[in-house]
Phi, psi and omega in degrees: 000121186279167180215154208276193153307323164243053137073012204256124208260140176274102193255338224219142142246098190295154174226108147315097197274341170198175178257005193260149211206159184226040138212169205230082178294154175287300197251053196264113190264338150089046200005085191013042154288138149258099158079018178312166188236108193058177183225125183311153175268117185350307170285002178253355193260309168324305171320287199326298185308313212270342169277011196246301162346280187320340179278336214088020152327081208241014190191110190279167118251136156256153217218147156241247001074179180245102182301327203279003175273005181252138179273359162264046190276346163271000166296290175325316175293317167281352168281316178283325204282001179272327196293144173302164182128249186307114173283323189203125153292130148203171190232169159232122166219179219231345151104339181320315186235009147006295229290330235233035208227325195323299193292354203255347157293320182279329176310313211271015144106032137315151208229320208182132147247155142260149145245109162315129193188093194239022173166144183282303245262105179314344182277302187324314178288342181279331178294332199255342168235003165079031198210106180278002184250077160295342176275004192259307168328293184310325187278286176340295192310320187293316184338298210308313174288004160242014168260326177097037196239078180208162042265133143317105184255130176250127199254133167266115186251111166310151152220131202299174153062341192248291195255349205304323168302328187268044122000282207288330182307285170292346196282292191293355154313289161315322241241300177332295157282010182086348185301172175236113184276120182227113181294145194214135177276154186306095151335074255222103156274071143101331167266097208301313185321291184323325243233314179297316184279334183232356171313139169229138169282152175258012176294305194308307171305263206296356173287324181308338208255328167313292230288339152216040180284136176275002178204120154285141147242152147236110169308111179348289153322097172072011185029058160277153198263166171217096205257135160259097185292165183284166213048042171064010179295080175291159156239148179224137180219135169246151199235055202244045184278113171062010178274070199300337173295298168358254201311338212254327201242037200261121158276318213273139169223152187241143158217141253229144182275349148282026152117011180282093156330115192220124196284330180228155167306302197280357181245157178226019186266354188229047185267165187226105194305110165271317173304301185336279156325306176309282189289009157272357210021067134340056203304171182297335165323283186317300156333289166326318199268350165304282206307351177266000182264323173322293134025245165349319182286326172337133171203153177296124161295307193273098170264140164314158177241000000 
C-alpha cells in the first residue's frame, strides 16, 4: 500500500462521476471542483481506478454532482465493483432519483450509500436545497435499505439557526431504519460571511452524545467518533474545521470528474491531469506514475502546531 509523504497510507478514492447536480444546497462544496471541463467515460474512470488498485486502493466512493444524473451510473458501477483490487463500491447521493434506481445498483455491485438529508421539516429541506420533494428522499433512503444497500449513512450538515434542533429527530429517523445518522461540521470555503451565520459547533452535540451513548468507538478514518446509543441508534460526528487529527488521519485521494487527480478538498493548486494523457494513450506505467506524483503532493491542510 504507497503512503504519501507523511505516512498516511491511500486506502479510498473519491471519484466524482459529474458536477452537475438538480438541487442547489446553500453549503455545497461541489467537492472543490472549480469550473471542470467535461466528464470522464466510464471505461477511462475504470483505468484510473485500477491503477489506484495497484496502489493498494481497496474502496471507491462515488460523488458528483448528483453521481445518479450520469445515465451510465450503472456501467460505471460494474465496471469498479469488478476491478481486481476493490473491495467496495458507494456512493454519496442526495436520494432524489434514489428509489427506483436502488435495487438494481446493488445487482450491478453497489455495495453502501450516504444520503443527504439535512432536515425532516419540509419548508427547511426546501431552504437549504432549493427541492420540494422531501418524500421522493425519504421513499430513496427506505428503497436503499431494502435493497440491502447498507449501512445507510444519512449525513446531516449542522447549520446554526436552522437544523440544529432536529438532531434528535434523525437520530431517531435513522435508528427506525437501521441507518447510521452523521453530523458533519459546516465547511468553511472561503465565504467568511456564509460560514460565521451558519457554522455550529458539534462540541455541545458530542458531549450530550458521550454522556449517553452506551459504547464510543473511533474510526480508524479521520479518527471520528462514533457513539452507540441506546435502542440501536449509531451517530458519527465528523470535525473537520481546524483539526489537524481529521487530516493527519485522512485516506482519500480525489479524482475530479474531468479527470484530475486532486490530493486535497480544500486545494486546487496541485491537481494532477490524468485525462489528457489517458486520452493521448497513456499505457498504465504512465498512469501509474501521475498517480503516484499525486500521491507525493499530498499534505495535511490541517497541521498540529
Amino acid at each position: 500500500m504507497v503512503c504519501d509523504r507523511f505516512g498516511r497510507p491511500i486506502r479510498d478514492i473519491r471519484v466524482s462521476l459529474t458536477h452537475r447536480c438538480n438541487l442547489r444546497c446553500i453549503y455545497c462544496h461541489g467537492e472543490g471542483e472549480c469550473n471542470p471541463g467535461g466528464e470522464l467515460e466510464a471505461s477511462e474512470i475504470e483505468r484510473i481506478v485500477a491503477v489506484a488498485a495497484g496502489e493498494g486502493v481497496r474502496r471507491v466512493k462515488l460523488t458528483g454532482g448528483e453521481p445518479l444524473l450520469r445515465r451510465d451510473v450503472f456501467e460505471v458501477v460494474e465496471r469498479l465493483s469488478s476491478v481486481p483490487g476493490i473491495e467496495e463500491v458507494s456512493m454519496t447521493t442526495n436520494a432524489t432519483l434514489l428509489a427506483d434506481k436502488a435495487s438494481e445498483l446493488r445487482e450491478v455491485g453497489l455495495r453502501r450509500v450516504n444520503v443527504s438529508l439535512d432536515s425532516l421539516v419540509p419548508e427547511k429541506y426546501r431552504m437549504i436545497t432549493g427541492f420540494d420533494r422531501l418524500d421522493s428522499v425519504i421513499r430513496g433512503i427506505d428503497e436503499a435499505v431494502g435493497a440491502g444497500l447498507n449501512p445507510v449513512k444519512v449525513n446531516m450538515v449542522l447549520l446554526r439557526g436552522v437544523n440544529e434542533d432536529e438532531v434528535w429527530d434523525l437520530v431517531q429517523f435513522s435508528r427506525e431504519r437501521d441507518a447510521i445518522l452523521q453530523v458533519i461540521e459546516l465547511v468553511d470555503f472561503g465565504d467568511k460571511a456564509f460560514f460565521q451565520r451558519f457554522h455550529a459547533d458539534v462540541g455541545p452535540l458530542e458531549s450530550e452524545l458521550l454522556r449517553l451513548a452506551e459504547r464510543v468507538a473511533t474510526r480508524s478514518m479521520h479518527k471520528r467518533k462514533k457513539y452507540f446509543l441506546p435502542g440501536g441508534g449509531e451517530v458519527e460526528v465528523v470535525r473537520p474545521v481546524h483539526n489537524s487529527d481529521f487530516c493527519s488521519n485522512c485516506t482519500r485521494i480525489r479524482l475530479t470528474s474531468d479527470g484530475k487527480l486532486k490530493p486535497c478538498l480544500m486545494r486546487n493548486d496541485n491537481l494532477v491531469d490524468v485525462a489528457t494523457p489517458l486520452r493521448k494513450g497513456a499505457d498504465s506505467k504512465a498512469l501509474r506514475k501521475l498517480f503516484l506524483r499525486a500521491v507525493e503532493l499530498r499534505e495535511p491542510y490541517y497541521r498540529a502546531k
